[in-house]
VEXDREN-2710 file (C-alpha; in Angstrom, 1 decimal):
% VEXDREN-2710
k/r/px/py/pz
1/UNK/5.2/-22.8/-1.5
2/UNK/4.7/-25.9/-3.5
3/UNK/1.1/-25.1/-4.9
4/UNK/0.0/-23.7/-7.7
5/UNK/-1.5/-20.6/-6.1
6/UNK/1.1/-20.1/-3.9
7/UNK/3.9/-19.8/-6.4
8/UNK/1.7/-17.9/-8.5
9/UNK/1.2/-15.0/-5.5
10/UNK/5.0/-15.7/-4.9
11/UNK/5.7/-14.8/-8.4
12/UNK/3.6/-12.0/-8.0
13/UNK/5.1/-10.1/-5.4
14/UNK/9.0/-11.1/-6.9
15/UNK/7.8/-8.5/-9.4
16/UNK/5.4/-6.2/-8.3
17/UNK/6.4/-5.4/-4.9
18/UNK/10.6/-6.5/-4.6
19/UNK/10.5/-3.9/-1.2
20/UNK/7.9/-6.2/0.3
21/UNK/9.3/-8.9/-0.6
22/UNK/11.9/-8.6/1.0
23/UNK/10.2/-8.4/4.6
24/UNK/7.5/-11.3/3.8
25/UNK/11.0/-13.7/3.6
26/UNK/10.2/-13.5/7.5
27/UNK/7.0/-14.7/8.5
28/UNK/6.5/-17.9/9.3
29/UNK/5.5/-20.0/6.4
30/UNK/1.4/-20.1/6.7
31/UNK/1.4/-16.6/7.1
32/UNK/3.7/-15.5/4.7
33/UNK/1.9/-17.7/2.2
34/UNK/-1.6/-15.9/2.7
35/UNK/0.3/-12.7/2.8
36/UNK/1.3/-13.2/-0.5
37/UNK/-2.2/-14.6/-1.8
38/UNK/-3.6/-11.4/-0.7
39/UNK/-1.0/-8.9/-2.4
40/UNK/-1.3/-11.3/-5.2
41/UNK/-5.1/-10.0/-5.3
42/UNK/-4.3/-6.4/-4.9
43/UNK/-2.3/-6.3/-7.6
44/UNK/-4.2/-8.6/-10.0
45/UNK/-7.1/-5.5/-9.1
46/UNK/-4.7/-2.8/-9.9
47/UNK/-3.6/-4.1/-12.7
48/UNK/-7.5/-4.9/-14.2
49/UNK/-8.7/-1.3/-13.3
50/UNK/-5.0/-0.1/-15.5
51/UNK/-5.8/-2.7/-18.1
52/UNK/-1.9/-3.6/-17.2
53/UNK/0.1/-6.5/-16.2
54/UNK/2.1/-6.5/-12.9
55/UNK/2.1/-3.0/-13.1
56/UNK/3.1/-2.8/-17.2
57/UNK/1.1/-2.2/-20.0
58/UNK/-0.1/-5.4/-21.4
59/UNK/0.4/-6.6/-25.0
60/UNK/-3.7/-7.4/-25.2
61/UNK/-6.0/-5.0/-23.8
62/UNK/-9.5/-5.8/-22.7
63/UNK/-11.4/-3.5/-24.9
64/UNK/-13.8/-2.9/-21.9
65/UNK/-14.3/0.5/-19.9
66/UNK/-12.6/0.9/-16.6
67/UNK/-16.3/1.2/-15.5
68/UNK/-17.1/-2.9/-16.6
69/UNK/-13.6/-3.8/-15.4
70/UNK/-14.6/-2.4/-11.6
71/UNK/-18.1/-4.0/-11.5
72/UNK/-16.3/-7.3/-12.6
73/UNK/-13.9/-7.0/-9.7
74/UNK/-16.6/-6.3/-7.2
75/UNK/-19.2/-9.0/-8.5
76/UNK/-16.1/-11.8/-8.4
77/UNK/-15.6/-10.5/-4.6
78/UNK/-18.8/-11.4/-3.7
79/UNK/-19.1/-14.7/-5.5
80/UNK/-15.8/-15.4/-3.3
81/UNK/-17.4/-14.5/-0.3
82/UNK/-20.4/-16.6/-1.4
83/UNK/-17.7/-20.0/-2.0
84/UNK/-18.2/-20.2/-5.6
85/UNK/-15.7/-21.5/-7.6
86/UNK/-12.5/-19.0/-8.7
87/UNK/-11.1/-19.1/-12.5
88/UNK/-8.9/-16.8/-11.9
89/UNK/-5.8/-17.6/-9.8
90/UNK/-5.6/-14.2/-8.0
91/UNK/-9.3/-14.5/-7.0
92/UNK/-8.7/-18.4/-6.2
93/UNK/-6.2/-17.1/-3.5
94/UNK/-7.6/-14.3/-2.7
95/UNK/-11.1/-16.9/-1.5
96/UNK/-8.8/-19.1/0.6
97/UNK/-7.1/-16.6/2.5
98/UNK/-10.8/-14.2/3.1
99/UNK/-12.9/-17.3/3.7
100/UNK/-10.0/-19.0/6.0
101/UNK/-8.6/-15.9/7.6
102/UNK/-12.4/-14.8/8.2
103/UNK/-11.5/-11.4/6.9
104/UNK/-15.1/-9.4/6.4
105/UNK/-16.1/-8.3/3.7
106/UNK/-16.3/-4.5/3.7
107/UNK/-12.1/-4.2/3.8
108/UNK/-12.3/-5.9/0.1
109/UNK/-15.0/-4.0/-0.9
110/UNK/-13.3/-0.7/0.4
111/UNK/-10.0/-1.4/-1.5
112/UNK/-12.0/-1.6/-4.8
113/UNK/-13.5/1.7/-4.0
114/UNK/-9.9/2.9/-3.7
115/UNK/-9.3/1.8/-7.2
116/UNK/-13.5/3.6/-8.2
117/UNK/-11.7/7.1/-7.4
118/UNK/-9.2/6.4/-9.8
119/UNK/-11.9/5.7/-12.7
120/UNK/-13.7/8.6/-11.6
121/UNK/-11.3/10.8/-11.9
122/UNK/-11.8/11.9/-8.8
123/UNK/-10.1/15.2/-7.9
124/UNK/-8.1/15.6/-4.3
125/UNK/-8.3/19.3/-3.5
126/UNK/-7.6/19.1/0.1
127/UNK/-5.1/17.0/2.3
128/UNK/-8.4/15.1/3.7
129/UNK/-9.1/13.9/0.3
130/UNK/-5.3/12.6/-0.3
131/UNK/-5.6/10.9/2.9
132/UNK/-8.8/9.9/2.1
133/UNK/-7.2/7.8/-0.8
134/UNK/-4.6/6.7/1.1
135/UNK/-7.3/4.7/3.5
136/UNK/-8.9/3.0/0.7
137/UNK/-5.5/1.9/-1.4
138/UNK/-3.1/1.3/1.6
139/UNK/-4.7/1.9/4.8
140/UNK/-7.7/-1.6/4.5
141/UNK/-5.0/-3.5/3.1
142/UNK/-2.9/-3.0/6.3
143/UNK/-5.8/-3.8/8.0
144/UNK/-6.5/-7.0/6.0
145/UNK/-2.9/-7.8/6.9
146/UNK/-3.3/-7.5/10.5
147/UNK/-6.4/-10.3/10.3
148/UNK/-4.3/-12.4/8.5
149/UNK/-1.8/-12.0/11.4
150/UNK/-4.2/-12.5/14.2
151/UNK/-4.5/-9.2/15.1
152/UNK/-8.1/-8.5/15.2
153/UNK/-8.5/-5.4/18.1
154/UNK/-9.5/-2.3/16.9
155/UNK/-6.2/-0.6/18.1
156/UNK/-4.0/-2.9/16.5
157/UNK/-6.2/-2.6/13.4
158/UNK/-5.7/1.5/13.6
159/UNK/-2.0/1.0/13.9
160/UNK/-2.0/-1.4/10.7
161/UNK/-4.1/1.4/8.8
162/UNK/-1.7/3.7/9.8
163/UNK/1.4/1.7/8.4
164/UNK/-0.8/1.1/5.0
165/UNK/-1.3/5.1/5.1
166/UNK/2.2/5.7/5.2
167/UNK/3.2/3.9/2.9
168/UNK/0.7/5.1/0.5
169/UNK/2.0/8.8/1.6
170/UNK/6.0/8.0/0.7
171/UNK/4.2/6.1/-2.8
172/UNK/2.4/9.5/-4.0
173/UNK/6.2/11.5/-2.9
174/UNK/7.9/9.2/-5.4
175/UNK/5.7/8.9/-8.3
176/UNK/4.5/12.4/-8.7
177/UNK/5.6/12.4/-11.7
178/UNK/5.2/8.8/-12.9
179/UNK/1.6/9.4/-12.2
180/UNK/1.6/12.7/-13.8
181/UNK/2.1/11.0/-16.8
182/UNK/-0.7/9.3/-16.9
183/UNK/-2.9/12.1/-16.0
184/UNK/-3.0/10.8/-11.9
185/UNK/-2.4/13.4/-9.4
186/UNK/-2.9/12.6/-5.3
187/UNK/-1.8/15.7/-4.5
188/UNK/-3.8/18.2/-3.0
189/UNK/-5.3/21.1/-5.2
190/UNK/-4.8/23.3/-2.7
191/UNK/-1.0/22.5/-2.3
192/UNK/-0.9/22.8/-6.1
193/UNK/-2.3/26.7/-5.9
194/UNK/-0.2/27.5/-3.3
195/UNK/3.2/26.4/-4.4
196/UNK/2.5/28.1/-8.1
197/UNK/2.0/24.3/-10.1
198/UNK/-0.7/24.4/-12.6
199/UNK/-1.9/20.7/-12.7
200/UNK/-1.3/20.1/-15.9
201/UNK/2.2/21.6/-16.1
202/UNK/3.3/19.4/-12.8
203/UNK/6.1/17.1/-15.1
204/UNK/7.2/20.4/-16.9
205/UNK/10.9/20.7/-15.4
206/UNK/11.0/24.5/-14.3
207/UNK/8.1/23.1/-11.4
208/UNK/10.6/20.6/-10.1
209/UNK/11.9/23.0/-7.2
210/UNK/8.5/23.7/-5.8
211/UNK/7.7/20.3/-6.5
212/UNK/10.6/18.6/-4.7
213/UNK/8.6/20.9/-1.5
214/UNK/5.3/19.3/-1.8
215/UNK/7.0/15.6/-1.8
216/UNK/9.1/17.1/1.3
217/UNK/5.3/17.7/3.0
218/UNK/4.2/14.4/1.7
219/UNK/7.0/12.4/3.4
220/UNK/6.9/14.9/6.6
221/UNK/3.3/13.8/6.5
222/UNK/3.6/10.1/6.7
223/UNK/6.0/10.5/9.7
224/UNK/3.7/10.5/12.4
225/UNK/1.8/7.8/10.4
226/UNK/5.2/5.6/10.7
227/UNK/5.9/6.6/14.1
228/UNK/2.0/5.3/15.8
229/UNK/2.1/2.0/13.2
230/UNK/5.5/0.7/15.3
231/UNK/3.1/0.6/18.7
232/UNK/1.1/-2.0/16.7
233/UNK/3.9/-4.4/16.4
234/UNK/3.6/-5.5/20.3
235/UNK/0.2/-7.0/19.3
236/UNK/1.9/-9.2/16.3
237/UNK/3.4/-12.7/16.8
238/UNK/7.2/-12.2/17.0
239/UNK/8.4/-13.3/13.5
240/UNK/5.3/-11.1/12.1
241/UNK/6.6/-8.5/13.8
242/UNK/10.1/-8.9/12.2
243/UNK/8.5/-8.7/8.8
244/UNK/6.3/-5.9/9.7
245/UNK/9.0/-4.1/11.3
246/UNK/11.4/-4.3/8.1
247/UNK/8.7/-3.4/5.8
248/UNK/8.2/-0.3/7.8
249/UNK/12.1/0.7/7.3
250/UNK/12.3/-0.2/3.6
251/UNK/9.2/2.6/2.7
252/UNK/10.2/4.9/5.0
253/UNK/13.7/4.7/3.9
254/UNK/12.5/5.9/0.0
255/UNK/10.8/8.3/1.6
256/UNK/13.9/10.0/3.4
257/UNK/15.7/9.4/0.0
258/UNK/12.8/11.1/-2.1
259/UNK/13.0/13.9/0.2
260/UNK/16.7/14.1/-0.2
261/UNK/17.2/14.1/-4.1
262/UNK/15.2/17.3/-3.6
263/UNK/14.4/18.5/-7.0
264/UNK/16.3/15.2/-8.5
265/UNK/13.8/12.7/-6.8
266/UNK/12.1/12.0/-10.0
267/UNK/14.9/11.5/-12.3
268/UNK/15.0/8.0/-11.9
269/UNK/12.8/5.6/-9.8
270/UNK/14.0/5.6/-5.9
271/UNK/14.3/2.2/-4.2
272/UNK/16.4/0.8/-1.5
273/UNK/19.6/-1.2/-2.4
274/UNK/20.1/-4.3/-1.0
275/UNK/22.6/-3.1/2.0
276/UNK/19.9/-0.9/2.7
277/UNK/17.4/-3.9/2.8
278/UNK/20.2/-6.0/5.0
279/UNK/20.6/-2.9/7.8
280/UNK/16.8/-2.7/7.8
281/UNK/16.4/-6.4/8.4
282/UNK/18.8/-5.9/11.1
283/UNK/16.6/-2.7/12.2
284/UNK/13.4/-4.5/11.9
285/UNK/14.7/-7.4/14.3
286/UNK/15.7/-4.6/17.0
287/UNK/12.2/-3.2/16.8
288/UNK/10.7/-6.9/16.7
289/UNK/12.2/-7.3/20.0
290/UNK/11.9/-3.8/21.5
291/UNK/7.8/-4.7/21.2
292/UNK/8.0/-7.5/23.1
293/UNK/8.6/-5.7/26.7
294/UNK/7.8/-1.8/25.4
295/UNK/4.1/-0.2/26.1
296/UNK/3.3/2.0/23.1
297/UNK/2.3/5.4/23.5
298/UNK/-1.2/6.2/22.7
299/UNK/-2.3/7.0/19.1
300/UNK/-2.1/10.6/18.7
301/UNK/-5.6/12.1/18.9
302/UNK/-5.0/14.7/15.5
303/UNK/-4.1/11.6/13.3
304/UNK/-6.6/10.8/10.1
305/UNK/-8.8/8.6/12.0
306/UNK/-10.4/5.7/9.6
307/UNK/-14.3/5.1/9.0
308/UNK/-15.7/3.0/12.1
309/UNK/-16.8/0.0/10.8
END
């Protein structure tokens, strides 16, 4: 990618996201440039609503509320929608590939109200609230990844929202404590009361047993989530598919290594090595071409089902 936004959302994702990276290496290149432009967005979001830089505190701050940030995001996503010109290079991208892709409008506008629960504070005290979360954060991005892909049916879209949800799942597992820190907790309430953690004694180290058993649920969670979002790869071109595929191995993978440190998950960050990223690139092509000639089974009826549109 030659262009100016495209090696900016390139240089985006070499930072933020090195596990999806790693799969985007194998779309084809239109796709895997407006791929990149829209993670490019997500992040520039995430990182305005944390007052942050590519996930790290930045050396200026703002000085405005999370509040202003938010209504800022949301006003710019309109006047994108509405073809007015972008400053910003995230928002620039993030134009192209909604206005060319013909992505509509509510998917943005439902991410950003992932990011609103955050600066409400907003408390998860059931499993339905968590997953709840997970829909806005993970799941519409998965389904704005599916447009960009070509995959517009509403099955294929409910498979994509299940690989966003999953991977939002095996996220929460791994930085329960991470986001501890900073006050954050996805976790249900009721979980918490159950399993003895006062909420704000969740990082103290005497929880880490009974903590290491709520990430076990968490990962046990996502794997129905993983397993449906593979019958959505038949309805992806074949080198999308390949990506898609190795994406799906890469999170699930730090979620089966989350779940095995046990109580010494948090100890240091969990991530895949790169022989792990090179056998999952290798399991991602089996799957990629297992779609091509297998039916898959029907979405399971008792799965979080996402709002109808």
């Amino acid at each position: 990618m030659t262009d100016k936004l495209g090696q900016h959302a390139a240089q985006t994702i070499a930072v933020g996201s090195k596990s999806f990276a790693t799969a985007a290496k194998l779309f084809d290149p239109a796709t895997r440039r407006s791929a990149l432009m829209l993670y490019a967005w997500c992040r520039h979001c995430d990182d305005v609503i944390d007052d942050q830089q590519l996930g790290f505190r930045a050396q200026e701050t703002t000085g405005e509320s999370s509040e202003t940030r938010l209504n800022e995001l949301r006003h710019l996503t309109r006047r994108a929608y509405a073809g007015e010109p972008m400053q910003s290079p995230a928002f620039a991208a993030f134009q192209e590939v909604a206005l060319d892709h013909g992505i509509p409008e509510r998917y943005p506008l439902a991410h950003l109200d992932g990011f609103a629960m955050d600066v409400e504070q907003r408390r998860y005290v059931t499993i339905d609230d968590t997953l709840d979360y997970c829909y806005h954060v993970a799941g519409v991005v998965g389904i704005m990844m599916a447009w960009i892909m070509g995959a517009k049916d509403e099955a294929t879209l409910d498979r994509a929202c299940d690989l966003g949800m999953a991977f939002q799942l095996t996220n929460i597992a791994r930085d329960i404590i991470e986001d501890a820190q900073i006050d954050r907790c996805y976790l249900p309430a009721q979980w918490l009361e159950e399993a003895g953690i006062p909420r704000q004694e969740m990082t103290a180290p005497r929880h880490r047993e009974a903590l290491a058993g709520l990430a076990r649920q968490l990962i046990d969670l996502a794997e129905p989530y993983y397993d449906t979002a593979r019958g959505g790869l038949t309805a992806l071109p074949p080198r999308c598919a390949w990506a898609i595929g190795t994406a799906h191995g890469v999170y699930r993978e730090i979620g089966i290594k989350v779940k095995a440190h046990g109580a010494r998950a948090w100890d240091a960050r969990i991530s895949t090595s790169k022989a792990d990223k090179a056998r999952l690139l290798g399991l991602g092509l089996v799957h990629a071409m297992a779609s091509r000639w297998q039916k898959p089974a029907p979405r399971p009826s008792g799965l979080w089902q996402r709002p109808g549109d």
